[in-house]
C-alpha positions as MATLAB code, in Angstrom:
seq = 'XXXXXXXXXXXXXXXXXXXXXXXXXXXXXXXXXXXXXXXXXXXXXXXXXXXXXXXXXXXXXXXXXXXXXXXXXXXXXXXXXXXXXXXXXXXXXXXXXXXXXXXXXXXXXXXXXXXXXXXXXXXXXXXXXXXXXXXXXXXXXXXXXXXXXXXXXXXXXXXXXXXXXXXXXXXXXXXXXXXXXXXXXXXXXXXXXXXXXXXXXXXXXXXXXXXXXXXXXXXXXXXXXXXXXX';
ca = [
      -2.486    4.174  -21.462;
       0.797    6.021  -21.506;
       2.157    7.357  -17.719;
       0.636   10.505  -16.272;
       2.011   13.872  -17.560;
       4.293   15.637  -14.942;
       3.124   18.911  -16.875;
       1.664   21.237  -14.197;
      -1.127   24.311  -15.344;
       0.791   26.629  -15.157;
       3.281   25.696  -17.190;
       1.245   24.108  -19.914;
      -0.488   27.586  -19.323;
       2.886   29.056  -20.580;
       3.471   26.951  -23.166;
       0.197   27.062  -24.768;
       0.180   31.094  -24.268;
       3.481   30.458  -26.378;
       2.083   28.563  -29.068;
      -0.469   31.251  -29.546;
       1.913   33.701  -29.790;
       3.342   31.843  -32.493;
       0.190   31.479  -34.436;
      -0.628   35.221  -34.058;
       2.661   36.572  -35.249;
       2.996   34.275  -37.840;
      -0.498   35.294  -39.153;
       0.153   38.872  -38.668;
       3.317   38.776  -40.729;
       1.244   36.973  -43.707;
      -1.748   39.787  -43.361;
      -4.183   37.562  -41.756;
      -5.971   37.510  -39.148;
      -4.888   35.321  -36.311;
      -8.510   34.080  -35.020;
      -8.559   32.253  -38.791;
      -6.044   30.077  -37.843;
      -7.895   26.623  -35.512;
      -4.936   25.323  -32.992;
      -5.014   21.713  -32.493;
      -3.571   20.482  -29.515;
      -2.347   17.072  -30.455;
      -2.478   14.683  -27.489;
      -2.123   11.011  -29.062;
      -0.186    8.998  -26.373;
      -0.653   11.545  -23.661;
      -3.003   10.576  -21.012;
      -6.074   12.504  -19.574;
      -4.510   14.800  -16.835;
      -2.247   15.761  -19.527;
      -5.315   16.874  -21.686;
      -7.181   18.607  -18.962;
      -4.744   20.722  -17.923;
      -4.692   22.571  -21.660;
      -7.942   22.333  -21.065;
      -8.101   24.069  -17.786;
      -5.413   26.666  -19.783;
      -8.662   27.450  -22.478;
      -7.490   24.800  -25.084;
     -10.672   22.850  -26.030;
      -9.605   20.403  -29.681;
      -7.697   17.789  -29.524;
      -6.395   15.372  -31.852;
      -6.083   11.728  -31.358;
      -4.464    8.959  -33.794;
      -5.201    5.957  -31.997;
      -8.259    4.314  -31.705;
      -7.707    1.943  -28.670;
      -6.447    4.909  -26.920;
      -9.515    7.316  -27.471;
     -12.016    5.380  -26.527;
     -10.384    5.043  -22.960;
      -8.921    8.802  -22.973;
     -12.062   10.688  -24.253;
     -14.592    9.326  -21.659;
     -12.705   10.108  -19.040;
     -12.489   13.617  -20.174;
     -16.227   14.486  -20.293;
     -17.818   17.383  -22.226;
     -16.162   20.721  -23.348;
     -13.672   19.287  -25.384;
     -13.479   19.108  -29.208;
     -11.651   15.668  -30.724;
     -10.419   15.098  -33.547;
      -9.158   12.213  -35.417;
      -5.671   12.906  -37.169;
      -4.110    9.455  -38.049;
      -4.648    6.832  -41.137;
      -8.738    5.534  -40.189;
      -8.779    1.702  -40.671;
     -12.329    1.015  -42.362;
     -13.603   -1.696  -39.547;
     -13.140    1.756  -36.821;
     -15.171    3.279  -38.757;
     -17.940    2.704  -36.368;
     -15.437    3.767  -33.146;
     -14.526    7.070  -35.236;
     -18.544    8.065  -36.310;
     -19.082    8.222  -32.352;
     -16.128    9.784  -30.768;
     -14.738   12.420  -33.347;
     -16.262   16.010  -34.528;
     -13.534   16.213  -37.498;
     -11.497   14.021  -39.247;
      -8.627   15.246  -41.149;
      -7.616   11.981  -42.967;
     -10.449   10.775  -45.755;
      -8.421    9.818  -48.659;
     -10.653    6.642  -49.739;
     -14.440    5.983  -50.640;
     -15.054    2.927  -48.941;
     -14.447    4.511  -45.597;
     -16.314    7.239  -46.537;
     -19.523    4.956  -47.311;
     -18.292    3.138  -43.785;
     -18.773    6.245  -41.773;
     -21.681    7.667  -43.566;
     -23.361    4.924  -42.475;
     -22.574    4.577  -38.771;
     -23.239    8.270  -38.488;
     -26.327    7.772  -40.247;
     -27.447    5.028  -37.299;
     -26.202    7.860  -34.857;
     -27.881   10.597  -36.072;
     -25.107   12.335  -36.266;
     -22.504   14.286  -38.651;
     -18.375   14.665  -39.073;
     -16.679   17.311  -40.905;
     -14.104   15.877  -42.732;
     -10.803   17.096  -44.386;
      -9.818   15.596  -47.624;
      -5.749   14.070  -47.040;
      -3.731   14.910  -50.311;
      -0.309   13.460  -50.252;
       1.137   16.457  -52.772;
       4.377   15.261  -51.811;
       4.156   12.062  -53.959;
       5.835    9.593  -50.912;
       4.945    6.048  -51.158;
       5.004    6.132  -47.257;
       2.385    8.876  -47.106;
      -1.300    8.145  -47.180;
      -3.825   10.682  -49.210;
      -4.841   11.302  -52.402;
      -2.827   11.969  -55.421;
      -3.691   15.450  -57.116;
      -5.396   13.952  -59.626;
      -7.533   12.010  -58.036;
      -8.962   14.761  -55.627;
     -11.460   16.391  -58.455;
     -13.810   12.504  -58.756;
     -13.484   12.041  -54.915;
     -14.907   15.545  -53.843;
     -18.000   15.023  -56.580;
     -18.170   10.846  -54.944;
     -18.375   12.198  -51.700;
     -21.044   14.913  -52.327;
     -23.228   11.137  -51.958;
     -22.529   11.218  -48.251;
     -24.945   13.357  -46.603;
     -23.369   12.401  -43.138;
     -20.053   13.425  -44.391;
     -19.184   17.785  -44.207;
     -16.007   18.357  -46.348;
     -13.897   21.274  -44.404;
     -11.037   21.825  -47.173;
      -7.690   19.441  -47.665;
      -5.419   18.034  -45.444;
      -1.714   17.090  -46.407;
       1.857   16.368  -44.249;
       4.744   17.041  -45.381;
       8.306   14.748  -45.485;
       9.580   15.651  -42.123;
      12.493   17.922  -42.309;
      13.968   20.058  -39.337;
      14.159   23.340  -41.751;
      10.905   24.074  -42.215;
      11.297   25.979  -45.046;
      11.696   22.991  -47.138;
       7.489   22.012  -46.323;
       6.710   25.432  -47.891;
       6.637   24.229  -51.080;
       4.445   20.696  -49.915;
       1.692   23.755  -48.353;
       1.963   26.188  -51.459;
       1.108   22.798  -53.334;
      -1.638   22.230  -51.495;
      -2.936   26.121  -50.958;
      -2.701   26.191  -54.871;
      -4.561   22.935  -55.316;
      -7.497   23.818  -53.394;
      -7.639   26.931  -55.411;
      -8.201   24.992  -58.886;
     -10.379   22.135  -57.388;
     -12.188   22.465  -54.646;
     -12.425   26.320  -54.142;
     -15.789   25.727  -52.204;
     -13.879   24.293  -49.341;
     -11.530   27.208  -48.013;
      -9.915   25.525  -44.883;
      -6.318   23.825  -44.994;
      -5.356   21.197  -42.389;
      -1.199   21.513  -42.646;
       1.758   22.321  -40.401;
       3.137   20.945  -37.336;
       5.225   22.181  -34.210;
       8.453   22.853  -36.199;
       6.845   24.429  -38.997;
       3.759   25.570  -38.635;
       4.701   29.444  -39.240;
       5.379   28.702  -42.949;
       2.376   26.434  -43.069;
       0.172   29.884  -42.212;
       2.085   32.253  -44.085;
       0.795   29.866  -46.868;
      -2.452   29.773  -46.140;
      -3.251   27.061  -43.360;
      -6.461   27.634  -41.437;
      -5.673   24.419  -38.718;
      -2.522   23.299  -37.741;
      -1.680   20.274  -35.336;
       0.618   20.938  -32.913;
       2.181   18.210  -30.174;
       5.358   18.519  -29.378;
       5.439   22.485  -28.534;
       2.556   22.013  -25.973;
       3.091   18.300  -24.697;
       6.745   17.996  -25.092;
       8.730   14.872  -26.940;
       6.525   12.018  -27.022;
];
């Protein structure tokens, strides 16, 4: 597990009450309203004290991208907090995955799907799930292509473990974050013509995450604003 955060609570206190800022000017500006935006606090390598002190500030999900590293951090963490899985899911985690997340925002293949559905099944449990599109078209992304999202949403309708939320995409990094806008509006307008039933977008990090709401995104995953440089 990585080093204990020096962060103290009060100022991730201050930086989270600047985060939300953020979100609720951003939404403002784009006509919506700012409680329909989820803020995930992403905390992958950051250890437990690091976690509870958001926590202690009123931030309660989390997101986590390494296996290995949940399953120490989130027992020692105890109830009250929300995780969520963010990174690529390996099938044979499945099992890890079915009993430590709420949400995962990275299904992009059937045979994990079937994995999960039936570890949660043995649980007795259920996962919302976002749907990863890579709109983007890199071969170093993971998700869906466009075309394929229409068959997988009416495939995983067989789940009954599984709870689609809406899409999930990322964007090729870029320190203007205007140039994601079009990567979100791609993915905004794609959920419009094929899955219209699931309204909530997963999309936008630290450095863009404004533009990612004014086009539409209902949960973004932010790290580096709250946590600092990894």
């Amino acid at each position: 597990m990585p080093e204990p955060s020096p962060l103290g609570p009060e100022e991730a206190a201050k930086r989270l009450a600047a985060v939300r800022q953020r979100i609720e000017l951003a939404a403002s500006k784009a006509g919506r309203d700012p409680n329909s935006v989820t803020l995930l606090a992403v905390s992958k390598t950051f250890p437990a004290e690091a976690v509870k002190v958001f926590g202690q500030a009123g931030q309660k999900a989390f997101g986590e991208s390494y296996i290995q590293e949940a399953r120490e951090k989130i027992p020692l963490l105890g109830p009250g907090y929300e995780w969520h899985y963010i990174g690529h899911l390996q099938t044979n985690k499945a099992k890890y995955a079915a009993g430590l997340f709420s949400v995962l925002h990275s299904l992009d293949n059937l045979e994990l799907a079937a994995e999960l559905d039936k570890r949660l099944e043995r649980l007795e449990r259920t996962l919302s799930v976002y749907v990863q599109v890579n709109v983007s078209g890199e071969d170093t992304k993971s998700g869906l292509t466009p075309a394929d999202l229409p068959p997988f949403l009416d495939s995983l309708a067989n789940f009954k473990r599984l709870v689609p939320l809406g899409l999930m995409t990322m964007p090729p990094y870029d320190p203007d974050p205007e140039v994601s806008r079009p990567h979100f509006a791609a993915l905004r307008q794609l959920r419009d013509r094929a899955a219209p039933h699931l309204p909530s977008l997963s999309m936008g990090m630290s450095d863009d995450f404004e533009v990612a709401i004014d086009e539409g995104a209902t949960a973004v995953r932010v790290g580096t604003a709250l946590f600092g440089r990894r």
